[in-house]
C-alpha positions as CSV (number, residue, x, y, z in Angstrom):
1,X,110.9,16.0,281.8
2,X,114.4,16.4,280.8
3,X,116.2,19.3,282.7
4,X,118.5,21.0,280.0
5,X,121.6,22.5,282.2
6,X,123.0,25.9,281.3
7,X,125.9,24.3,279.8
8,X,123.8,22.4,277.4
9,X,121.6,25.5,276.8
10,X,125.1,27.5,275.7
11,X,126.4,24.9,273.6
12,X,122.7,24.5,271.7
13,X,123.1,27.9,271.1
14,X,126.4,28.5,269.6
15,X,125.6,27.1,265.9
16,X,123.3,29.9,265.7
17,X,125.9,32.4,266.9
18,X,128.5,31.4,264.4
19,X,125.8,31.8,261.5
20,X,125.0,35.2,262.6
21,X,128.6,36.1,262.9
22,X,129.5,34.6,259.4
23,X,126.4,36.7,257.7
24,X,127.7,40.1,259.3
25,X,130.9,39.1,257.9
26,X,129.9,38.8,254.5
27,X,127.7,42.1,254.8
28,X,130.7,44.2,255.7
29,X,132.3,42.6,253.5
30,X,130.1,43.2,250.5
31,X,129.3,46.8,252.0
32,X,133.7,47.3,251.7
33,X,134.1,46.5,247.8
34,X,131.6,48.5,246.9
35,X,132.4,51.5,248.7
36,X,133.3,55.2,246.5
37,X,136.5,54.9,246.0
38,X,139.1,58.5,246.9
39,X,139.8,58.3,243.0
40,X,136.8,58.7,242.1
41,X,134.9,60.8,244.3
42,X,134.0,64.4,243.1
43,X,136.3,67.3,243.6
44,X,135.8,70.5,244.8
45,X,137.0,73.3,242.2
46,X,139.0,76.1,244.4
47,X,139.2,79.2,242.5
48,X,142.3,80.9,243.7
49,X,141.7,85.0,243.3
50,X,144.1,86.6,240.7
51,X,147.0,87.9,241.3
52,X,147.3,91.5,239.9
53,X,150.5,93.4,238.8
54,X,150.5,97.0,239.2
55,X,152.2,98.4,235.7
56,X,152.6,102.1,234.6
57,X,151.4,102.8,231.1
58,X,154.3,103.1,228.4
59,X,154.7,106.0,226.1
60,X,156.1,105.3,222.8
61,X,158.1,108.5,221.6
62,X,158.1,109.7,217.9
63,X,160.0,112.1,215.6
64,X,159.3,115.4,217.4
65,X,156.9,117.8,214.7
66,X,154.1,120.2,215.8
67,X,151.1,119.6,215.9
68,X,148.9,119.9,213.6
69,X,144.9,120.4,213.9
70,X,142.5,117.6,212.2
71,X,141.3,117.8,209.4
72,X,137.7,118.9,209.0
73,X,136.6,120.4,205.6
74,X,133.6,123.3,206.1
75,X,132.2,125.8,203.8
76,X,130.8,128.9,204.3
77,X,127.2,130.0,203.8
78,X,126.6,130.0,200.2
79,X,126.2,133.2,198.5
80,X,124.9,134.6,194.9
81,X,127.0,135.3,192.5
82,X,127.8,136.2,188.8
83,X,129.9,133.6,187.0
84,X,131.7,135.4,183.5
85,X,133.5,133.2,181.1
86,X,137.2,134.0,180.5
87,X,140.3,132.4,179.0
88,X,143.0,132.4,181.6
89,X,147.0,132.9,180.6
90,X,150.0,131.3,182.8
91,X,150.4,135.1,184.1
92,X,148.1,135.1,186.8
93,X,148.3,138.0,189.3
94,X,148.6,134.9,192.2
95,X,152.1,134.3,190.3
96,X,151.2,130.5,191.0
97,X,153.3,128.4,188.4
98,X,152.8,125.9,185.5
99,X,149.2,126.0,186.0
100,X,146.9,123.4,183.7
101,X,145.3,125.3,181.7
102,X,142.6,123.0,181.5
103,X,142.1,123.8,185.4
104,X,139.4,125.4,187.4
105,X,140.6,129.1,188.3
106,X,139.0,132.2,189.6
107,X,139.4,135.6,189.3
108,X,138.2,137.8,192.2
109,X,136.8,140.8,192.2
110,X,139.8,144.0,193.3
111,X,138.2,144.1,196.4
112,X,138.0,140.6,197.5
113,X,141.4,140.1,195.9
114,X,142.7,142.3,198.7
115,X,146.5,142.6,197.8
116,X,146.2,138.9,197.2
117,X,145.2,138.1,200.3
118,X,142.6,135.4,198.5
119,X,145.1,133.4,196.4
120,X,144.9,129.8,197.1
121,X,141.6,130.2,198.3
122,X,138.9,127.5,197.2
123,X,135.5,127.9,196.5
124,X,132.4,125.7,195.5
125,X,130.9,126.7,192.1
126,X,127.2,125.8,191.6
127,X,125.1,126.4,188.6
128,X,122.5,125.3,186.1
129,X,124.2,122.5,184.5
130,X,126.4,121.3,187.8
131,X,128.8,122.4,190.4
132,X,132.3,122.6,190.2
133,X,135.4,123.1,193.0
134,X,138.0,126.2,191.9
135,X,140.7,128.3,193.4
136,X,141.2,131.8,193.1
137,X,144.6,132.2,191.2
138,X,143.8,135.3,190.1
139,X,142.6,139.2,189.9
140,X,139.6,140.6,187.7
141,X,140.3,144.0,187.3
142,X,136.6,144.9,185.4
143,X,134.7,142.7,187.7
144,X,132.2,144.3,190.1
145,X,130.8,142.8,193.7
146,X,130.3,139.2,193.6
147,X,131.4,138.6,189.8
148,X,133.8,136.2,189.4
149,X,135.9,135.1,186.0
150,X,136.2,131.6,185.4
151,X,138.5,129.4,183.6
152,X,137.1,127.8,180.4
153,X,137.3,124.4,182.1
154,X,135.6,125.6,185.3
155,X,132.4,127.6,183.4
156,X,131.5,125.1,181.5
157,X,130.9,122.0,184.1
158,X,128.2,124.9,185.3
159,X,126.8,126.4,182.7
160,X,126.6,127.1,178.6
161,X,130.2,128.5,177.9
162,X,128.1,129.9,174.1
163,X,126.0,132.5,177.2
164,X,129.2,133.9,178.4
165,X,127.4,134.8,181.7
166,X,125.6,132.6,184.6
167,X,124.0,133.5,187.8
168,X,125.6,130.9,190.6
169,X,125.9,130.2,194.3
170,X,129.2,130.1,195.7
171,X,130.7,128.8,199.1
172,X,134.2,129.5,200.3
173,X,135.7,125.8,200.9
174,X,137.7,125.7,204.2
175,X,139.7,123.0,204.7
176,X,140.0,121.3,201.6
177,X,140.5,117.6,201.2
178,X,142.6,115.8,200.7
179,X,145.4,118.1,202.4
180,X,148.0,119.2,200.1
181,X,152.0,119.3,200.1
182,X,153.0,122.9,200.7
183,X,155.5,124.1,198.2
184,X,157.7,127.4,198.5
185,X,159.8,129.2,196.0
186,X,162.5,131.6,196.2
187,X,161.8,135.0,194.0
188,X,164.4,135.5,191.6
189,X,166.8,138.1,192.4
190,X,167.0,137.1,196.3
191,X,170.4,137.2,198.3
192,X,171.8,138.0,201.9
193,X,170.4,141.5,201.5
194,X,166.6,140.4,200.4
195,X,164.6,137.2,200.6
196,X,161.4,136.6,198.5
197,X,159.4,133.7,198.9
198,X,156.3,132.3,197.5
199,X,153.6,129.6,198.5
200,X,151.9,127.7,196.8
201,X,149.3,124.6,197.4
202,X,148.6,125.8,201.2
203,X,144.6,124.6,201.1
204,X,143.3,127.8,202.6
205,X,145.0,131.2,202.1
206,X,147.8,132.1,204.1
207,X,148.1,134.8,206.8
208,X,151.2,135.6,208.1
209,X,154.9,134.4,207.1
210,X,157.9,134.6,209.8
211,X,161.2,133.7,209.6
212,X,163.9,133.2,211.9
213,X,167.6,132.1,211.5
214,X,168.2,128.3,211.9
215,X,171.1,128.9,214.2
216,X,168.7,131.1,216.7
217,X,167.9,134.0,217.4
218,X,165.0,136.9,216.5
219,X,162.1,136.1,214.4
220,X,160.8,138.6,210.9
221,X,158.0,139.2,209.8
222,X,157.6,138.9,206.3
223,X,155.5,141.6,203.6
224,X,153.0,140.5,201.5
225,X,152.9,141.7,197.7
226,X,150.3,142.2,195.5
227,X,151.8,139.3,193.1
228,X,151.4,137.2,196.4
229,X,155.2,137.0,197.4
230,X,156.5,138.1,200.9
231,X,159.3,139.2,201.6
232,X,162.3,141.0,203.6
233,X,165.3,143.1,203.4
234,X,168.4,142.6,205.2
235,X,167.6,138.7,207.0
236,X,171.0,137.7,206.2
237,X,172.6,134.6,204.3
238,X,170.5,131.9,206.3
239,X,169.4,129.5,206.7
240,X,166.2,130.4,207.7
241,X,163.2,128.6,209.5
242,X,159.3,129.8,208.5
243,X,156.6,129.3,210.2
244,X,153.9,129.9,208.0
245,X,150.1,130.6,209.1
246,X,146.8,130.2,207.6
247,X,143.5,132.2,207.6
248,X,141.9,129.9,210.1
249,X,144.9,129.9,212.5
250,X,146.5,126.9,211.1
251,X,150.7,126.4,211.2
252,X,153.4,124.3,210.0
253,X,157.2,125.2,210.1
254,X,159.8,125.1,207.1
255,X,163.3,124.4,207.5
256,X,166.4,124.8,205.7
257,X,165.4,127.8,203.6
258,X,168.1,130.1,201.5
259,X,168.3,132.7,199.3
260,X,168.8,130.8,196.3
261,X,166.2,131.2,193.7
262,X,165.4,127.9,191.6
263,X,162.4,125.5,191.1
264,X,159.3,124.7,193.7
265,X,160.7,122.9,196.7
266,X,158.4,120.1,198.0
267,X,158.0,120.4,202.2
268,X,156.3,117.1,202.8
269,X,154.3,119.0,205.3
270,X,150.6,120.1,205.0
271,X,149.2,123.6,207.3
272,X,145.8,120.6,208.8
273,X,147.0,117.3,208.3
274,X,146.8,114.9,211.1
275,X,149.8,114.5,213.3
276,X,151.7,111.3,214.0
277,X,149.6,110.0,217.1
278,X,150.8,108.9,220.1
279,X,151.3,105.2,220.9
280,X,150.7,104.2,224.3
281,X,151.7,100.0,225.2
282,X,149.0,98.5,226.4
283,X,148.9,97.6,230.3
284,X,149.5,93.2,231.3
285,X,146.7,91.9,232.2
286,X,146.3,90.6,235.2
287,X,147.2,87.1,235.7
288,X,144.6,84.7,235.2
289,X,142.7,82.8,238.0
290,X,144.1,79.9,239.6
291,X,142.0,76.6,239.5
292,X,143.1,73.9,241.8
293,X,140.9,70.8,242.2
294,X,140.8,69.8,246.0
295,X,140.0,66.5,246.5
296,X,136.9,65.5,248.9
297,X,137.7,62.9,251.4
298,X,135.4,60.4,251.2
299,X,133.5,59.2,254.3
């Protein structure tokens, strides 16, 4: 038997050792270039919370007017009614000027007339052939309860003109659309002493009529006629502001008034049409989220 020493037993052992060590080498190796690398690892999204900015809502002024209500058109419960054909003349009892005579008028009854508190009003005709919008412009002296005189234009979109007679159903119109410019006139004749003044194209009858001096001071109450004028003695020279009111309550005001007769003067203003609304900026936002991509460190 050969004895093998320890020294020969160490140095028959060592090739074995050094391949070992060279395979772990080249696994660590191998296991290294493949590895994630930082670039390409995922990220985490960090969703910053939003940062919020306390801002007061902003107010955008306009031109200072009154305000007026909206406009909603309603009617009244319809009623029966005698229509009676009738050929109208510019000289209505309203004293409402360069009328079409191919227009749809009424003429009320005395009674409903009521000192001409119904001029301007409209009403919604219906009868056998069709129905047909008019305003009461004037007064019919010979006509009874609910008989009503119709312009030649008016009768006949409702019934056979050759009759001269119709049984209807009438509604008083409230509101009527569109809303129309309201016109005033001076009556002839006024001065510093008297003031006459008539309007016209209101939508719903008027009510009440005041006027004040444009410089200040106390307010008048004007006098309704019969020929639908008001008026009032001893206001002065002016100029005047009116506030002029409706049957249902509505109000507009009228500057720069004197009393100088001449032609219809145009307000621009209606008694129901909507006023200028108010514009309110809109609030920032608040500042959108924050995202941030945080980078996972790869193990």
């Amino acid at each position: 038997m050969h004895r093998i020493t320890q020294q020969r037993h160490v140095r028959a052992a060592r090739p074995w050792l050094w391949t070992a060590l060279v395979v772990g080498s080249v696994v660590a190796a191998t296991v290294w270039a493949v590895r994630p690398h930082a670039a390409e690892c995922r990220s985490v999204v960090t969703v910053q919370p939003p940062i919020r900015h306390s801002a007061p809502a902003v107010t955008v002024p306009y031109s200072a007017a009154p305000e007026a209500p909206s406009i909603v058109e309603w009617h009244d419960a319809p009623v029966a009614a005698e229509a009676r054909y009738y050929v109208f003349t510019p000289g209505v009892a309203c004293s409402f000027p360069d009328l079409p005579m191919d227009g749809y008028y009424i003429g009320a009854p005395t009674v409903e007339y009521d000192g001409s508190a119904a001029c301007g009003a409209y009403v919604d005709l219906t009868g056998p052939l069709g129905t047909v919008r008019a305003q009461i412009v004037d007064r019919c002296p010979g006509c009874g309860a609910d008989q009503y005189d119709l312009s030649t234009a008016a009768f006949t979109r409702i019934a056979d003109p050759t009759a001269g007679v119709a049984q209807i159903v009438m509604s008083r119109v409230h509101n009527p659309a569109p809303p129309a410019d309201l016109v005033y006139r001076v009556a002839a004749g006024s001065s510093s002493d008297w003031l006459g003044l008539l309007f016209t194209d209101s939508g719903n009858p008027l009510s009440r009529v005041e006027i004040r001096n444009s410089s200040g001071g106390p307010g008048y109450t004007l006098t309704r006629g019969m020929d639908d004028y008001w008026s009032i003695s001893g206001a002065g020279p002016g100029p005047f502001t009116a506030l002029v009111t409706d049957v249902d309550g509505h109000q507009v005001e009228v500057h720069g008034i004197t009393p100088a007769p001449g032609s219809g003067q145009h307000t621009g203003r209606s008694l129901y049409a909507l006023a200028p609304p108010t514009t309110t900026a809109p609030v920032p936002m608040a500042a959108g989220a924050t995202v941030a991509p945080a980078p996972v460190r790869c193990m």
